[in-house]
PATORLO-180126 format. One record per residue (C-alpha): residue number from 1; residue in three letters; z, x, y negated. Coordinates in steps of 0.02 Angstrom, whole numbers, plus 32768, in hexadecimal, padded with zeros to 4 digits. Layout:
// PATORLO-180126
  pos  code    up  east  north
  NUM   ALA     Z     X      Y
...
//
This chain:
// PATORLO-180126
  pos  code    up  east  north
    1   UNK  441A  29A1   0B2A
    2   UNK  4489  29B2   0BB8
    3   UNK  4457  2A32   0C36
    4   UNK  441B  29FF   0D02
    5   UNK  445C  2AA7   0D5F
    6   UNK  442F  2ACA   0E04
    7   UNK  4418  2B69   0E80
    8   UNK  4397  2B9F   0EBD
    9   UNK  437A  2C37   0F34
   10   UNK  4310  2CC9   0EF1
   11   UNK  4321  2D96   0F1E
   12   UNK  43A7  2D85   0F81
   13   UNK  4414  2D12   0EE8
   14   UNK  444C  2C76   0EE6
   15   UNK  43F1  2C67   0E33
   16   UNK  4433  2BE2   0DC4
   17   UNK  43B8  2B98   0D44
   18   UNK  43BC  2AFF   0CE0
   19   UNK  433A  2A71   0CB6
   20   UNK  430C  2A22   0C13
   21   UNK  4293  29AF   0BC7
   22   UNK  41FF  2974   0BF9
   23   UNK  4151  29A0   0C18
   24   UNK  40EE  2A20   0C52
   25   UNK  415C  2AC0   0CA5
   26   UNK  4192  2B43   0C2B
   27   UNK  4202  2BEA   0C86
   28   UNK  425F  2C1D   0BFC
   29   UNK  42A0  2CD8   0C22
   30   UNK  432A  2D18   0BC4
   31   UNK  4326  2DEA   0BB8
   32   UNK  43B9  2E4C   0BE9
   33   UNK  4451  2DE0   0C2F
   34   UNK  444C  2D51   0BD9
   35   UNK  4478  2CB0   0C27
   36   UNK  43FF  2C15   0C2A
   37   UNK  4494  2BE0   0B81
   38   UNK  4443  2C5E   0B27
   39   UNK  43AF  2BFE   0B15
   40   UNK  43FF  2B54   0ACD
   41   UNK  43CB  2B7F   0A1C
   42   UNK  4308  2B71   0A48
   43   UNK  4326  2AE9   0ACA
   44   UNK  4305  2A61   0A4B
   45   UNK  4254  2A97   0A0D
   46   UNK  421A  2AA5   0AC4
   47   UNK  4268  2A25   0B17
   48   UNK  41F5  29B3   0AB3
   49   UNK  4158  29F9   0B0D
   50   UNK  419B  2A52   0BA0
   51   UNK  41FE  2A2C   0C41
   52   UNK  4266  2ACA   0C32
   53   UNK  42B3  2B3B   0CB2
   54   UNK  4334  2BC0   0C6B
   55   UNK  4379  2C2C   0D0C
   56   UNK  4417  2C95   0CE8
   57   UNK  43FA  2D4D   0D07
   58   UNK  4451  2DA9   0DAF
   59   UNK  4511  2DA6   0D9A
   60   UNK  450E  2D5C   0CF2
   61   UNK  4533  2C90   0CC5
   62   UNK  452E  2C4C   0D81
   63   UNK  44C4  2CB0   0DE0
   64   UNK  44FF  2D3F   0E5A
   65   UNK  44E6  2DDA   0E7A
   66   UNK  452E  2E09   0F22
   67   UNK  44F0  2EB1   0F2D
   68   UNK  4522  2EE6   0E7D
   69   UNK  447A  2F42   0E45
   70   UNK  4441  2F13   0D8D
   71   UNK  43BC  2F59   0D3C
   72   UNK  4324  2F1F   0CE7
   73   UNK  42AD  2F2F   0D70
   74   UNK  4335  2ED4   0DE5
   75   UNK  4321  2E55   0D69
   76   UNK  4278  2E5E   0D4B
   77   UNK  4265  2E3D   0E18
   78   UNK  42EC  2DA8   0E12
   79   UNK  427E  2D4C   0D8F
   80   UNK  41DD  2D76   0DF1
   81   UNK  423A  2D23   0E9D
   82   UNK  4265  2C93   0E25
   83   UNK  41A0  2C77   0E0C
   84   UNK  4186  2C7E   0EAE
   85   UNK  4200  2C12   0EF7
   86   UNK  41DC  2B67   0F4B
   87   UNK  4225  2B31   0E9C
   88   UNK  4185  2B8B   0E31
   89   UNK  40F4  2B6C   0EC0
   90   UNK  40ED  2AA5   0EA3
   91   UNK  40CB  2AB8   0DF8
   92   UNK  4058  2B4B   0D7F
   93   UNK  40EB  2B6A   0CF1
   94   UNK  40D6  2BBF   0C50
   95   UNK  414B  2C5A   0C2F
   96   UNK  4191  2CA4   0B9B
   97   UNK  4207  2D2C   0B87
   98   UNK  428A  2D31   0B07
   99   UNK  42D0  2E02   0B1D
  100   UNK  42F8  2E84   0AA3
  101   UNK  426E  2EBB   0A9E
  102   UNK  425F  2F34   0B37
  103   UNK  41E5  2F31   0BD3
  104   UNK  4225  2F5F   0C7F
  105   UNK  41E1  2FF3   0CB4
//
């Protein structure tokens, strides 16, 4: 499945994500600092059923993170600008969140 990157701006980032598959939108939200590679392993199973977006968290894979803060509620706000972004609004997506098991507080 070869990845179709792009950037998109969110927060304040230039936010890379990644597309896969086909159907309706799935945001696929990695905990932590993963990068949208962290999600290849589960790719396959959704991509049958999904059209997939996988962002890379701030200053992790290829997104940036010009002013250097990281923290979970950073991140929590990055993947909430995401949603928002003229990207999200043309379409209602599904999201799931694959974390260690922590909520940002």
């Amino acid at each position: 499945m070869a990845p179709a990157g792009t950037h998109i701006e969110a927060n304040g980032l230039q936010v890379y994500y990644e597309v896969h598959g086909e159907g309706k939108p799935l945001l696929l939200i990695r905990g932590g600092t993963a990068t949208s590679q962290a999600s290849a392993s589960h790719l396959p199973a959704f991509a049958e059923h999904f059209r997939i977006f996988t962002p890379d968290s701030r200053g992790h894979g290829n997104t940036d993170n010009p002013t250097g803060e990281l923290g979970y509620r950073a991140m929590a706000d990055d993947v909430a600008a995401f949603a928002a972004s003229d990207l999200a609004r043309t379409m209602t997506a599904t999201a799931i969140n694959i974390t260690y098991g922590r909520v940002a507080d």
